[in-house]
N, C-alpha and C positions, 0 to 999 in steps of 0.2 A: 742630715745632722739633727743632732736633738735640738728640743726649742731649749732656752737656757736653763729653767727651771727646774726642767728635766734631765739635764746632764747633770746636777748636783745630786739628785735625788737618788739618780739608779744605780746600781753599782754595778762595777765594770763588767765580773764574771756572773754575775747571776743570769738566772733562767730567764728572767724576764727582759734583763737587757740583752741576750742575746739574740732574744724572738723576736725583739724587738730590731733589731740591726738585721735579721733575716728578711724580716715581710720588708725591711725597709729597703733592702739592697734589691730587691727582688722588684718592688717600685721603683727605684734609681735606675734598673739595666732598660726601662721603657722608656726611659724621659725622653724626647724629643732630641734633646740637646747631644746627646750621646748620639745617635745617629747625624747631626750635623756634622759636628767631630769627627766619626769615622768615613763618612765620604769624603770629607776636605783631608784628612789625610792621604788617605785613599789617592784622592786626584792628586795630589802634591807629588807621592810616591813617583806614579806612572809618570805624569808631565818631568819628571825629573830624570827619569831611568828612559825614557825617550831623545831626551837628549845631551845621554850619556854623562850624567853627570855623578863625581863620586865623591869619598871623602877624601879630606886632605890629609897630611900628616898629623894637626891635632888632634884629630879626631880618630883614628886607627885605636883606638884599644875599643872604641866601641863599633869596630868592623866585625861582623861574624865573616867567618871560609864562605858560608853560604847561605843564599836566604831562606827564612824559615819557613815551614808548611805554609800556615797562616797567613793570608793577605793583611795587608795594614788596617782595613777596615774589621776583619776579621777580631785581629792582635786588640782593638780598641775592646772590641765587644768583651776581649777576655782581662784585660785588665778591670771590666765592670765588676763582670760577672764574679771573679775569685780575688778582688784586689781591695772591697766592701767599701769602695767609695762613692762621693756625691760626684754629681756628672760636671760639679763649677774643676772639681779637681784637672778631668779633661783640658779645661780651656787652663787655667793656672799651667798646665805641665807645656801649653803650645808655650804660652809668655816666657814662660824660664827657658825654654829654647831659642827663643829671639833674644835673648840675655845674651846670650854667650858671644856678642856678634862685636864687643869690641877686644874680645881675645883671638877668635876664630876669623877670622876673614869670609869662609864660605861654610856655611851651616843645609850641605845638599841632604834631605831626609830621603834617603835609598830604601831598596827593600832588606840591604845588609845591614843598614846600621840604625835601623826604627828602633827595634827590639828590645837594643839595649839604652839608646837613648831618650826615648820615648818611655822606655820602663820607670828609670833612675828619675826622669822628669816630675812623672805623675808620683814617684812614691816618693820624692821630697813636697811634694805637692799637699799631700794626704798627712805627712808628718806635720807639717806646718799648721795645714788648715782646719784640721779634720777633730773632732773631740776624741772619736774612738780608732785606731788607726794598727795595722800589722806592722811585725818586724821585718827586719833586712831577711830572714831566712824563708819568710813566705812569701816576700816579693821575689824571692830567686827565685823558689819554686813557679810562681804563677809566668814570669818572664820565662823561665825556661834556661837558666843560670846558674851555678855554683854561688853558696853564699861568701867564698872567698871575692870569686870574681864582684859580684853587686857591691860589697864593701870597698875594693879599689875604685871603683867603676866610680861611687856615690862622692868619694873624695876628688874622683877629678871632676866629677861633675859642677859639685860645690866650687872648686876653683875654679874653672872655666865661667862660671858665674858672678864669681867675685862674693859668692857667700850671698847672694840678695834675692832673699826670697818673698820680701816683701809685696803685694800687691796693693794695689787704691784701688775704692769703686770703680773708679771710672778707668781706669788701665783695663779692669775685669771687664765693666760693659764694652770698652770699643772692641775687643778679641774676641769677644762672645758675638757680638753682632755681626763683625768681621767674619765671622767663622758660619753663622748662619744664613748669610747673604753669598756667600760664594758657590761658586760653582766649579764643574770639572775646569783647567786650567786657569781656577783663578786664587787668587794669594791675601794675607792678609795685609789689613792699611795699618801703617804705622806712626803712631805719633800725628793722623791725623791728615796723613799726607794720603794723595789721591790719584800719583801716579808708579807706574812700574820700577821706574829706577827707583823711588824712595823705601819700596816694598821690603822688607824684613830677608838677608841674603839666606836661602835655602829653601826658599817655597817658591813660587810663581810668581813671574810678574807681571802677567798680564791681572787686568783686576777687570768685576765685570760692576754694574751701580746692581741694588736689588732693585728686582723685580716682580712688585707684590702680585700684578697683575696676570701674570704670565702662567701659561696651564704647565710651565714646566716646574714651577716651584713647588713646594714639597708643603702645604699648609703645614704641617704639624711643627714644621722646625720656623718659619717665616713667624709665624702670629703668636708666639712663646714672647713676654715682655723679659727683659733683659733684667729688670729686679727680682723675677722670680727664679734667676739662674745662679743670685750670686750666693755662697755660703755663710751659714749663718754669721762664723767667725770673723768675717770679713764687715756684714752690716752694724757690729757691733762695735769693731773701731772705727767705722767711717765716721 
């Protein structure tokens, strides 16, 4: 994101703001954070599609017939990489998934239904948050979607959420930490709560504590401070 100064100053289509949004997206597909993201999905997927779990009836329009080439961790890198978002948008898109959980009962993130719900996630995500941000017709493209389908898709998504797409710092830092402290079978903590049953329905419930010490943790995603993850937009209404 731009610093604020700078988003008044540039102007959307020029050459300079989009070299600018280049070198920048191109810094954004390394962040740490984004690979935290794509393994905690990643493990969520598999721990879930292990024990057979699928979606329910609300959630069928965002079923594909089949899963897509791309692994979930894969699918993250590509919403980076062609979707020219900041990596807070990532954890923003998990939050508006755990929304959905007083309409939905079981919110199981499959490797048939990431795609599209994890698409429509991140790209209300990017619309809200974002200064500079694509339409519905490039997020089909980069999902892998009709821009018919992504515009129904966006409207049940919206309703499935109750339209709230609001986030608070600190909703931002516990997801974000959440998400960097985990591990293969482990989930995010919700509201602050610290055991499996209380854990957020479609992810994992086993939960593990971090562990800064341990040679299996990934320095680059553990030692990132949680202030430097959140989006501009965000520090400016807190």
């Amino acid at each position: 994101l731009f610093p604020r100064n700078q988003t008044t100053m540039m102007k959307p289509n020029s050459p300079e703001t989009i070299a600018h949004l280049d070198k920048q997206n191109e810094a954004n597909q390394k962040h740490p954070l984004v690979h935290a993201v794509a393994q905690f999905l990643q493990a969520t997927v598999e721990h879930n599609e292990r024990r057979n779990r699928s979606s329910i009836p609300e959630l069928k329009k965002f079923e594909a017939a089949e899963a897509p080439p791309l692994s979930p961790a894969e699918y993250v890198r590509r919403l980076m990489k062609y979707g020219g978002i900041s990596p807070a948008c990532l954890v923003i898109g998990v939050i508006y998934l755990e929304r959905m959980k007083p309409k939905v009962s079981e919110v199981w993130l499959t490797s048939k239904n990431i795609q599209r719900l994890y698409l429509v996630a991140v790209m209300e995500a990017a619309k809200f948050w974002e200064d500079f941000y694509y339409d519905n017709n490039r997020w089909a493209q980069v999902g892998g979607v009709t821009l018919a389908e992504i515009n129904k898709l966006e409207l049940e998504f919206l309703s499935l959420t109750n339209f709230s797409l609001q986030v608070t710092t600190e909703q931002y830092d516990q997801f974000a930490a959440a998400i960097v402290a985990s591990r293969p079978l482990t989930g995010l903590i919700a509201s602050g709560m610290s055991t499996g049953r209380d854990a957020p329905v479609g992810f994992s419930v086993e939960l593990t504590k971090e562990r800064k010490n341990s040679s299996q943790d990934d320095p680059e995603t553990v030692a990132v401070s949680c202030f430097s993850w959140r989006p501009a937009r965000l520090m400016r209404c807190s």
